[in-house]
N, CA, C and O atoms as a CHARMM CRD file, in Angstrom:
* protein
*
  300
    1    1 UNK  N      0.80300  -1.20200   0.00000 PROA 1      0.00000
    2    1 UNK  CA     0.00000   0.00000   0.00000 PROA 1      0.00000
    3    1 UNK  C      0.84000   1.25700   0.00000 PROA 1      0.00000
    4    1 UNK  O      0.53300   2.22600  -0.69500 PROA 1      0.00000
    5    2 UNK  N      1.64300   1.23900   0.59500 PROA 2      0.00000
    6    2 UNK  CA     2.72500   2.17700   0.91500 PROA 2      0.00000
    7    2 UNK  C      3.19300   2.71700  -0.36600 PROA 2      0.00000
    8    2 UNK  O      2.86600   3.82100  -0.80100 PROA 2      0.00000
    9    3 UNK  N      4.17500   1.67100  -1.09700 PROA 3      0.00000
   10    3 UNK  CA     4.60500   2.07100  -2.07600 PROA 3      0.00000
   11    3 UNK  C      3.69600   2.80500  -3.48500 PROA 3      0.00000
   12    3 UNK  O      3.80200   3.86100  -4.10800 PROA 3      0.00000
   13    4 UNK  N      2.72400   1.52500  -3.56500 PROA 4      0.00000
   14    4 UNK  CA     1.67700   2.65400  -4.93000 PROA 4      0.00000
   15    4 UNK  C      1.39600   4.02400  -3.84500 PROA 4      0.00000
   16    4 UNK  O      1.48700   5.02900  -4.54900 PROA 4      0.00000
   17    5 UNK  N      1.20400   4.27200  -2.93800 PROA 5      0.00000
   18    5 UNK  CA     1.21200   5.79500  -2.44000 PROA 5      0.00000
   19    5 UNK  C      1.74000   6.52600  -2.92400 PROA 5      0.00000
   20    5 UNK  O      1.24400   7.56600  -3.35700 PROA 5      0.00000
   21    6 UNK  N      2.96200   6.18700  -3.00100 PROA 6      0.00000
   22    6 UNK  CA     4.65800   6.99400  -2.96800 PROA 6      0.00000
   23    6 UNK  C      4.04800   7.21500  -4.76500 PROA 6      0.00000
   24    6 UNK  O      3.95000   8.27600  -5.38200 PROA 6      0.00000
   25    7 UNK  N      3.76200   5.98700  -5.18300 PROA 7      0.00000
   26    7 UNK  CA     4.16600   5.89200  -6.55800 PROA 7      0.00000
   27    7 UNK  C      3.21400   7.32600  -7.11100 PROA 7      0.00000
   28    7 UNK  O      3.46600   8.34600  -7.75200 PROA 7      0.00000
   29    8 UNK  N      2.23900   6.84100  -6.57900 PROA 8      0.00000
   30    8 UNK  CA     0.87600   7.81500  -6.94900 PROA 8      0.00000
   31    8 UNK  C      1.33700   9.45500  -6.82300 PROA 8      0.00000
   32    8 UNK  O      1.19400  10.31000  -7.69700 PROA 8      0.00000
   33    9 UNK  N      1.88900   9.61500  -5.57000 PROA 9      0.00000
   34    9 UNK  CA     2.48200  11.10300  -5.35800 PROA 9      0.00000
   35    9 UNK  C      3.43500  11.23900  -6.62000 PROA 9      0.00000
   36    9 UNK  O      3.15800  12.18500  -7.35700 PROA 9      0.00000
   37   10 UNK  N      4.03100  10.80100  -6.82400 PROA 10     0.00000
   38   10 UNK  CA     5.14500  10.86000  -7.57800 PROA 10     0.00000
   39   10 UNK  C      4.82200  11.42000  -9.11000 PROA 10     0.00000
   40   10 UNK  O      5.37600  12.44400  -9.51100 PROA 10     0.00000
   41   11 UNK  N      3.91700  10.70200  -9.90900 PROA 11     0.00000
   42   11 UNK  CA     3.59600  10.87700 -10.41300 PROA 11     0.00000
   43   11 UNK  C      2.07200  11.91300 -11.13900 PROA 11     0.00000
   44   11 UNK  O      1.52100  12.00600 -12.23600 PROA 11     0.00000
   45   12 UNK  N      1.89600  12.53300  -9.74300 PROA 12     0.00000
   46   12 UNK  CA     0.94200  14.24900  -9.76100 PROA 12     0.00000
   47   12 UNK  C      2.19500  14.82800  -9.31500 PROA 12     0.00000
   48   12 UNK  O      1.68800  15.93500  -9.13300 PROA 12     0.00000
   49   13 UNK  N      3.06700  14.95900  -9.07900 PROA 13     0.00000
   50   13 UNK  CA     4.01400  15.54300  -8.75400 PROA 13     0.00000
   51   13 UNK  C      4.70700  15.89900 -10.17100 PROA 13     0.00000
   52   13 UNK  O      4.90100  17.09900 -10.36900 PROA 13     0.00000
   53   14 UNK  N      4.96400  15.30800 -10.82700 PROA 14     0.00000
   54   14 UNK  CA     6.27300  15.22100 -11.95100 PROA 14     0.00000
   55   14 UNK  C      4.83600  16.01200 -13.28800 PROA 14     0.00000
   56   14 UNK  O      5.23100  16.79700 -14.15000 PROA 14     0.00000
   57   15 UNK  N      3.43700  15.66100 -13.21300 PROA 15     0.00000
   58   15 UNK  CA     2.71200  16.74200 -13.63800 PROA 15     0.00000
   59   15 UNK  C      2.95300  18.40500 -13.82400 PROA 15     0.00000
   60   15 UNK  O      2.80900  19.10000 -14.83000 PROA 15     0.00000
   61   16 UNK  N      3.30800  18.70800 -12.67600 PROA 16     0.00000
   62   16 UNK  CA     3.28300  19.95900 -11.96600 PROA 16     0.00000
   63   16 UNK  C      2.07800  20.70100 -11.87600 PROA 16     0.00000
   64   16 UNK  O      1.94800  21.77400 -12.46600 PROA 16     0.00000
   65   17 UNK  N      1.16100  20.18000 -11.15300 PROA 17     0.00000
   66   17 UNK  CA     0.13900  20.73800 -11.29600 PROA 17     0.00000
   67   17 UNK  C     -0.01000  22.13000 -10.22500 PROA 17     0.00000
   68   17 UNK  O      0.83400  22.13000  -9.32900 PROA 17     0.00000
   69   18 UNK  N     -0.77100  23.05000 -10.22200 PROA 18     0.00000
   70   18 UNK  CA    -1.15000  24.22600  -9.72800 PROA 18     0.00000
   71   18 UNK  C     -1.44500  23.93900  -8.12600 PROA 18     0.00000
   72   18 UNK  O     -1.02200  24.56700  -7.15500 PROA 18     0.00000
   73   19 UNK  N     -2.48200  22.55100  -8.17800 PROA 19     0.00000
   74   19 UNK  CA    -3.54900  22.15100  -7.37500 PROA 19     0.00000
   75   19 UNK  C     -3.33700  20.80800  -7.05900 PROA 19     0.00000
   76   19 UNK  O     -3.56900  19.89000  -7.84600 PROA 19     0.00000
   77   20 UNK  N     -2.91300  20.67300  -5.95300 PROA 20     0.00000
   78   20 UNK  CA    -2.95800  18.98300  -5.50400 PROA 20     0.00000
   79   20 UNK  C     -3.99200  18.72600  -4.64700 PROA 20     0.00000
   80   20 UNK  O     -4.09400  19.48100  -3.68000 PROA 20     0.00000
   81   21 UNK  N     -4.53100  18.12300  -4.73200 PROA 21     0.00000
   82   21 UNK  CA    -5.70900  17.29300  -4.01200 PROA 21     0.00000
   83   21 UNK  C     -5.13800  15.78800  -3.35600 PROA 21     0.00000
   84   21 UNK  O     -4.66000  14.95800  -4.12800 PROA 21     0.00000
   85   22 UNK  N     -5.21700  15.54600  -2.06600 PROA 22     0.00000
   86   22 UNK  CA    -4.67400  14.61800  -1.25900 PROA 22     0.00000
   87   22 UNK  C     -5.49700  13.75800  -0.79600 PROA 22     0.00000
   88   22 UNK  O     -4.84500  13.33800   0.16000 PROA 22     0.00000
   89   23 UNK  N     -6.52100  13.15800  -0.78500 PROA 23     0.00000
   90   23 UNK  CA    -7.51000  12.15500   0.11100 PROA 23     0.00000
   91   23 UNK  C     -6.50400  11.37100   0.90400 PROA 23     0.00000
   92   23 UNK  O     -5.95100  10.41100   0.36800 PROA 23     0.00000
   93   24 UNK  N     -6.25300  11.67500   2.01900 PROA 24     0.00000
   94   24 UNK  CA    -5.72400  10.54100   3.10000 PROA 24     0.00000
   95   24 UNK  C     -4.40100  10.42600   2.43100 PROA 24     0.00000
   96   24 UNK  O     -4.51000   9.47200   1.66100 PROA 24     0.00000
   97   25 UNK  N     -3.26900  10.90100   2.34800 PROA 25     0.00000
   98   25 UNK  CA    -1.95300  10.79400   1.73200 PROA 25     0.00000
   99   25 UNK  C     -1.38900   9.86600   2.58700 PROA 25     0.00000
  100   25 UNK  O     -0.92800   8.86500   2.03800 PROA 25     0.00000
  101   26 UNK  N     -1.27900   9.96500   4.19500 PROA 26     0.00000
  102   26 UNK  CA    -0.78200   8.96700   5.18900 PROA 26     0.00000
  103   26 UNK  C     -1.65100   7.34600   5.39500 PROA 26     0.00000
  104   26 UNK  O     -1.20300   6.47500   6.14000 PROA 26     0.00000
  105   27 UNK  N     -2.87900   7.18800   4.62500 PROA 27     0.00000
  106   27 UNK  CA    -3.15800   6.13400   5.39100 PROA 27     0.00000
  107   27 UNK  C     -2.68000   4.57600   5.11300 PROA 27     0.00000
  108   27 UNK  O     -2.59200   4.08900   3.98600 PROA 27     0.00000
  109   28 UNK  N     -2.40000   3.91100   6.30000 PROA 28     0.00000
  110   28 UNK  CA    -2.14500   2.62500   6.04200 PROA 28     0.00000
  111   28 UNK  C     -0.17800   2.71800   5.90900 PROA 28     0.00000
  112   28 UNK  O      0.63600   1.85000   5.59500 PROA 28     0.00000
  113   29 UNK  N     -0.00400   4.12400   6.29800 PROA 29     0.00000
  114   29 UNK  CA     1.68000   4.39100   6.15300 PROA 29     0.00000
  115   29 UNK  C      2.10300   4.12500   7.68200 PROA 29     0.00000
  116   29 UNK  O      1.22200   4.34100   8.51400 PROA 29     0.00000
  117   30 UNK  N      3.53800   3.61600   8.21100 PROA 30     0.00000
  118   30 UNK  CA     3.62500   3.83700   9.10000 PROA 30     0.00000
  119   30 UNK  C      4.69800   5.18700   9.53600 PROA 30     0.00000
  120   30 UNK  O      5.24400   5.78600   8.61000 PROA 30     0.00000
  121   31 UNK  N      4.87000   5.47100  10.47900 PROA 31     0.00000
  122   31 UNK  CA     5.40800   6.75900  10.99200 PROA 31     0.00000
  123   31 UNK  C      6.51600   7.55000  10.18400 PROA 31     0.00000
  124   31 UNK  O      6.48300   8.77300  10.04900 PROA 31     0.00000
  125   32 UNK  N      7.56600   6.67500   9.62700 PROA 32     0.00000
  126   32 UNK  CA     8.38300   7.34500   8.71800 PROA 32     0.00000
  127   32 UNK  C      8.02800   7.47900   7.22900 PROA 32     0.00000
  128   32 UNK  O      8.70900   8.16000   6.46200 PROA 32     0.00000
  129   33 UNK  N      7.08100   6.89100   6.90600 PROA 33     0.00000
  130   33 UNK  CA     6.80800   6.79600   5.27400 PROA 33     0.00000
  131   33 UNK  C      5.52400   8.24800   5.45000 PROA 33     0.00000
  132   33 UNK  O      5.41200   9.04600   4.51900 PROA 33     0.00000
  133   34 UNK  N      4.63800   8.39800   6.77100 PROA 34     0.00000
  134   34 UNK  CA     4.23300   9.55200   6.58900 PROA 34     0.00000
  135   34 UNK  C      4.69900  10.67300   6.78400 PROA 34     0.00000
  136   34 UNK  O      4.20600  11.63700   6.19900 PROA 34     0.00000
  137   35 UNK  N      5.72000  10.81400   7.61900 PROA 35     0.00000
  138   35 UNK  CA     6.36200  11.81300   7.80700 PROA 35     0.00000
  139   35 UNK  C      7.10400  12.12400   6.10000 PROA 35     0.00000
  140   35 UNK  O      7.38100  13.28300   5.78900 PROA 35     0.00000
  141   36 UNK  N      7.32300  11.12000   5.24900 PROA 36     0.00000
  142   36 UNK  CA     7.76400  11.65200   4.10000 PROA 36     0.00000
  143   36 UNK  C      6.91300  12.38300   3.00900 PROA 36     0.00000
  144   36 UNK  O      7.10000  13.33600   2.25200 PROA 36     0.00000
  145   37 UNK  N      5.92500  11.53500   3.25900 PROA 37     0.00000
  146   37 UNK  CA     4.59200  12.67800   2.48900 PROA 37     0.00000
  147   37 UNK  C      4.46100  13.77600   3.11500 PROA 37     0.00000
  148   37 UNK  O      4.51400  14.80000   2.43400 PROA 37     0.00000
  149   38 UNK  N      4.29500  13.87300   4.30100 PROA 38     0.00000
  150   38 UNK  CA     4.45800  15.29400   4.60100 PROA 38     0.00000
  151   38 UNK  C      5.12900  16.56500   4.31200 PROA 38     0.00000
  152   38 UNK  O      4.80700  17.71100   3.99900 PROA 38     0.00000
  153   39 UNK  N      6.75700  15.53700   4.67100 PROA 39     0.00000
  154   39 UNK  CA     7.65500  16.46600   4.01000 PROA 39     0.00000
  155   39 UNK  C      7.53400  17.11400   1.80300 PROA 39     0.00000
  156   39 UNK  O      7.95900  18.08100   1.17100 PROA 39     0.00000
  157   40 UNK  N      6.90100  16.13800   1.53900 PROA 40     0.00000
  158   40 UNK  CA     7.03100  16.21100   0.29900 PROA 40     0.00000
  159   40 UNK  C      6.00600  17.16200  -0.24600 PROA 40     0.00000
  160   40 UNK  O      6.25600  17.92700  -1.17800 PROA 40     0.00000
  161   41 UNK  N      4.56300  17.07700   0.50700 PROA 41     0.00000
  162   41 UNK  CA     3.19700  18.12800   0.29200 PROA 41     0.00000
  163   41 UNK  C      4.11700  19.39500   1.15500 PROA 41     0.00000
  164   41 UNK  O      3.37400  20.37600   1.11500 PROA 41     0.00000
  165   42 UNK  N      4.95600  19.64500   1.64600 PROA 42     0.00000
  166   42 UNK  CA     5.25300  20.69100   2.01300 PROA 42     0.00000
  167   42 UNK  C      6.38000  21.50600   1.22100 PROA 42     0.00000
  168   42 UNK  O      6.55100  22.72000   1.11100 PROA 42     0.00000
  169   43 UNK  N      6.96300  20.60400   0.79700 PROA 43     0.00000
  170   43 UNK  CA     7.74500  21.60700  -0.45700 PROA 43     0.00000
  171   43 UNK  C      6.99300  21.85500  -1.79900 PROA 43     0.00000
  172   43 UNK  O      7.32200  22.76000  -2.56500 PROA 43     0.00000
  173   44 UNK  N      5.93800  20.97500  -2.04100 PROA 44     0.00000
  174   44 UNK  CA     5.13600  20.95700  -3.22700 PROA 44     0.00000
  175   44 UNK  C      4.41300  22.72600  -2.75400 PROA 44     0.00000
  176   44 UNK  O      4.25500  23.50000  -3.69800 PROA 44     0.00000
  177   45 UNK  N      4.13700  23.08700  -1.71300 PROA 45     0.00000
  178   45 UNK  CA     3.78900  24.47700  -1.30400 PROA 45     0.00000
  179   45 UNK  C      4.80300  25.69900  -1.36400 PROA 45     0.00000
  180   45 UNK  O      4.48100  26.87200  -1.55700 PROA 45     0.00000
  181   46 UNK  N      5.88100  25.28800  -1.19600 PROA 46     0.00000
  182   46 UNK  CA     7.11800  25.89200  -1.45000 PROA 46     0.00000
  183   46 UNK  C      7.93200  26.26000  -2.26800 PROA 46     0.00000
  184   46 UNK  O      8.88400  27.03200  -2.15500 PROA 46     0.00000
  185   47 UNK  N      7.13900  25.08900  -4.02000 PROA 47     0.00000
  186   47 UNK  CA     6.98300  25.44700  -5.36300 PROA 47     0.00000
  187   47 UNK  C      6.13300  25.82600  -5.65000 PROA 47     0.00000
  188   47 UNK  O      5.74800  25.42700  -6.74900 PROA 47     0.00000
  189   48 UNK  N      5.20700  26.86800  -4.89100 PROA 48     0.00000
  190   48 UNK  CA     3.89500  27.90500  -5.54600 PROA 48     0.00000
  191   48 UNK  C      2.43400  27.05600  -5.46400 PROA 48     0.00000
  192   48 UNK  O      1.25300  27.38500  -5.57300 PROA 48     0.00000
  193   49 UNK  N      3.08200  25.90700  -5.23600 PROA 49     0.00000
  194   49 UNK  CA     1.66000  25.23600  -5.60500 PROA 49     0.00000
  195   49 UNK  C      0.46200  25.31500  -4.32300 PROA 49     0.00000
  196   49 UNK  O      0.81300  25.81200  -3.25300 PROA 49     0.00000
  197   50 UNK  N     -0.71100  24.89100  -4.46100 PROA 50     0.00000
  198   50 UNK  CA    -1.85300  24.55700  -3.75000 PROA 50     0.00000
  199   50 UNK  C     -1.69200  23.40600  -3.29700 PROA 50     0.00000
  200   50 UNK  O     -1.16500  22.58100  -4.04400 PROA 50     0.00000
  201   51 UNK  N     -2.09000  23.01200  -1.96000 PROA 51     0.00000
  202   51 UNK  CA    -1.93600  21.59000  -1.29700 PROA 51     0.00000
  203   51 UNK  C     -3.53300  21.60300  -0.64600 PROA 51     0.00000
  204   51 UNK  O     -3.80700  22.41800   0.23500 PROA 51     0.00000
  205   52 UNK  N     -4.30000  20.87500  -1.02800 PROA 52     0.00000
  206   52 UNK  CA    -5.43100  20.68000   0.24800 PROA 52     0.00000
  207   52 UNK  C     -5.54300  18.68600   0.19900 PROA 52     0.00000
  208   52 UNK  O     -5.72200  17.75100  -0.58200 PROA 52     0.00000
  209   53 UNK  N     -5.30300  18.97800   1.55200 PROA 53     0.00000
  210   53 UNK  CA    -5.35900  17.20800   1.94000 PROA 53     0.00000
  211   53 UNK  C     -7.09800  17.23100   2.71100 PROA 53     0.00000
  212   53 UNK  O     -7.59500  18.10100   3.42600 PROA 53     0.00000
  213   54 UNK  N     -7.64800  16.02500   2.26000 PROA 54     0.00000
  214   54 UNK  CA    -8.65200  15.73000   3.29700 PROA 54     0.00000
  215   54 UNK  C     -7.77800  14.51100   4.16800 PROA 54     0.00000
  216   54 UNK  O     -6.98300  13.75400   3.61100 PROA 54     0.00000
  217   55 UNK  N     -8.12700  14.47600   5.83300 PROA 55     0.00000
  218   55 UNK  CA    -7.44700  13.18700   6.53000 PROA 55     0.00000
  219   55 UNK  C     -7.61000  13.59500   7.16800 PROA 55     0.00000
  220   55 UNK  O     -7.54800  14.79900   7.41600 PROA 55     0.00000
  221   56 UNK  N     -8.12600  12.07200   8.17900 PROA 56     0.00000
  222   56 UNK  CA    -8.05400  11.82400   9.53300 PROA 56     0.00000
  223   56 UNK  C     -7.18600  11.88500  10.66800 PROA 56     0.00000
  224   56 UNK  O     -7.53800  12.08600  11.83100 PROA 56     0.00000
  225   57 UNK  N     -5.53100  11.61700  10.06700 PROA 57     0.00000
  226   57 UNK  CA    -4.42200  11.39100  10.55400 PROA 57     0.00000
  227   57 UNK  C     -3.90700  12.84900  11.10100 PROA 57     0.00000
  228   57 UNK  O     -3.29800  13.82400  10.65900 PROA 57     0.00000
  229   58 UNK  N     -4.32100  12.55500  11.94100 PROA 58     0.00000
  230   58 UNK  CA    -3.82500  14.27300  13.43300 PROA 58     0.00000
  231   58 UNK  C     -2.33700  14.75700  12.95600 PROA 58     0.00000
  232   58 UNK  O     -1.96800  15.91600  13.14400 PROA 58     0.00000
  233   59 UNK  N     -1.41600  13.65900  12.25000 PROA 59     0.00000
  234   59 UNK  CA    -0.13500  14.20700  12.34300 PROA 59     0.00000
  235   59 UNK  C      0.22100  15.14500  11.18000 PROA 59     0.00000
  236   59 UNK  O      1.25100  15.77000  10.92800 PROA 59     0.00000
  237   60 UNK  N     -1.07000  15.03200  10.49300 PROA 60     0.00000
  238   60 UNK  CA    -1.02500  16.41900   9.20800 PROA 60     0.00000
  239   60 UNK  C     -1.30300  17.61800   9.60200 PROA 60     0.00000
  240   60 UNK  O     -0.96700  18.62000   8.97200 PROA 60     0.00000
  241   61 UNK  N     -2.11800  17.63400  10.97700 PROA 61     0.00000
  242   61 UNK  CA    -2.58600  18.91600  11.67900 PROA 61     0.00000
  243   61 UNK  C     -1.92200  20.21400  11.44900 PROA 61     0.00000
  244   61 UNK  O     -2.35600  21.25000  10.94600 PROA 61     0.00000
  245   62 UNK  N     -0.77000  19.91200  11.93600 PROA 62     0.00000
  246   62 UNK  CA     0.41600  20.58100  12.33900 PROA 62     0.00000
  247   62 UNK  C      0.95500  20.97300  11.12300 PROA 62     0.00000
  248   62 UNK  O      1.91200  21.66300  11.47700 PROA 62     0.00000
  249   63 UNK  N      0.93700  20.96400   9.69900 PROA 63     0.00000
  250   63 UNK  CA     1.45400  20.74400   8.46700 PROA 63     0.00000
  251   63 UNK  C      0.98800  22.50900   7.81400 PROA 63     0.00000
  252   63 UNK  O      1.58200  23.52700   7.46000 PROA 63     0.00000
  253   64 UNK  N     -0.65600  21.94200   7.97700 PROA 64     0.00000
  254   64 UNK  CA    -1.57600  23.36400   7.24500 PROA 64     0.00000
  255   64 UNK  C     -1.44700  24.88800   7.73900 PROA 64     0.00000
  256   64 UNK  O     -1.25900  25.31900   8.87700 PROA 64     0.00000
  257   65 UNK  N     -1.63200  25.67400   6.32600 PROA 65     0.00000
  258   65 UNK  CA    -1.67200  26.33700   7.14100 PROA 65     0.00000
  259   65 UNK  C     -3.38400  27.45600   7.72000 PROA 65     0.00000
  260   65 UNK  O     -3.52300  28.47900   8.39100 PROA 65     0.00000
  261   66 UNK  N     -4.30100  26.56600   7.03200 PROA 66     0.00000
  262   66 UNK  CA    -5.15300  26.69400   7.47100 PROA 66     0.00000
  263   66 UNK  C     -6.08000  25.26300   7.91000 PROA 66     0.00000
  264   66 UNK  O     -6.02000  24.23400   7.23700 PROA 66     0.00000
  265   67 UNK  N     -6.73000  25.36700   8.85500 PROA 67     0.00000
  266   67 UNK  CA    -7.14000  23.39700   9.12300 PROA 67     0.00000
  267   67 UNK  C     -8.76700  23.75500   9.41400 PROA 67     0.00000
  268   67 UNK  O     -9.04400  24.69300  10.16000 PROA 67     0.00000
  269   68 UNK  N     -9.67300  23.06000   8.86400 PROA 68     0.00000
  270   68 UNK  CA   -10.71400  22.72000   8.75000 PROA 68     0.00000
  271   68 UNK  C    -10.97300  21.61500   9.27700 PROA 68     0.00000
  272   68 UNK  O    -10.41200  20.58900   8.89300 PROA 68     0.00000
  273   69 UNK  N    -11.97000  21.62500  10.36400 PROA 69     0.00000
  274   69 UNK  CA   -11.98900  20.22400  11.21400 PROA 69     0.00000
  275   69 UNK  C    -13.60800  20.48000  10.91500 PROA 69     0.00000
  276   69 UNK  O    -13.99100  21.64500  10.80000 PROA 69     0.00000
  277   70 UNK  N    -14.61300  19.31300  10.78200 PROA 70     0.00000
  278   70 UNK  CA   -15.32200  19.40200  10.53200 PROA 70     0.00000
  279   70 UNK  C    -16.24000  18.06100  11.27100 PROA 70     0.00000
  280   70 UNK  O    -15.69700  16.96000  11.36900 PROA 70     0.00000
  281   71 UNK  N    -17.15900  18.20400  11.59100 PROA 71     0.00000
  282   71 UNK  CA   -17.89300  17.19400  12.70800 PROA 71     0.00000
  283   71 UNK  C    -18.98000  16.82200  11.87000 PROA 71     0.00000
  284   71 UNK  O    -19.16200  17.60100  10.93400 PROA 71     0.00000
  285   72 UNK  N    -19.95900  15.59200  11.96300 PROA 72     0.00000
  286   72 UNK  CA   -20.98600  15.61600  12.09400 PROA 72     0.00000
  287   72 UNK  C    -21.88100  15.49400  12.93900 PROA 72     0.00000
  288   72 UNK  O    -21.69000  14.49300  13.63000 PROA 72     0.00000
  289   73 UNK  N    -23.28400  16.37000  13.35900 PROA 73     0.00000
  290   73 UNK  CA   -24.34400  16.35300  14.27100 PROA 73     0.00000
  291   73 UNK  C    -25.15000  15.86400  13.99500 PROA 73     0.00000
  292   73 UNK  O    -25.73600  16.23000  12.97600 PROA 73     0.00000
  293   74 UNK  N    -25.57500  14.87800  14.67500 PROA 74     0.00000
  294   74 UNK  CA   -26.93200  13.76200  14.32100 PROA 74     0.00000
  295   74 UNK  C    -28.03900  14.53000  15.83700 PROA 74     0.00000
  296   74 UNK  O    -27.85800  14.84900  17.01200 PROA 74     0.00000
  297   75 UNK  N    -29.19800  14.51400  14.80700 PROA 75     0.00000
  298   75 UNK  CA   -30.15300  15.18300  15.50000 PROA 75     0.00000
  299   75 UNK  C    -31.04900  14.23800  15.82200 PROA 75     0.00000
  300   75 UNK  O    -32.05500  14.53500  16.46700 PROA 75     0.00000
């Protein structure tokens, strides 16, 4: 799982797109393979680009620089 991740980044990456869109970039990674996506959506911001990740994984929190946490209320 890990690797088609990597692979997948890799290849919207070498695109160069404007706009990256992330669904869950960390999941199913363990601690050092996410910390590398991280590092990697963070220079992808650092080449001009747009980063918005959707994810569960708290350790992206810290990444954004704006964070949207969003709940649902069952009535």
């Amino acid at each position: 799982g890990g690797e088609q991740q990597r692979v997948a980044m890799a290849r919207v990456i070498a695109a160069e797109p404007r706009l990256i869109l992330a669904d869950e970039p960390t999941a199913n990674l363990d601690d050092a393979a996410a910390r590398q996506v991280e590092e990697l959506l963070r220079a992808q911001v650092a080449f001009g680009r747009a980063v918005v990740v959707a994810t569960h994984d708290r350790r992206l929190y810290g990444a954004g620089d704006l964070i949207l946490d969003l709940h649902q209320t069952v009535v």
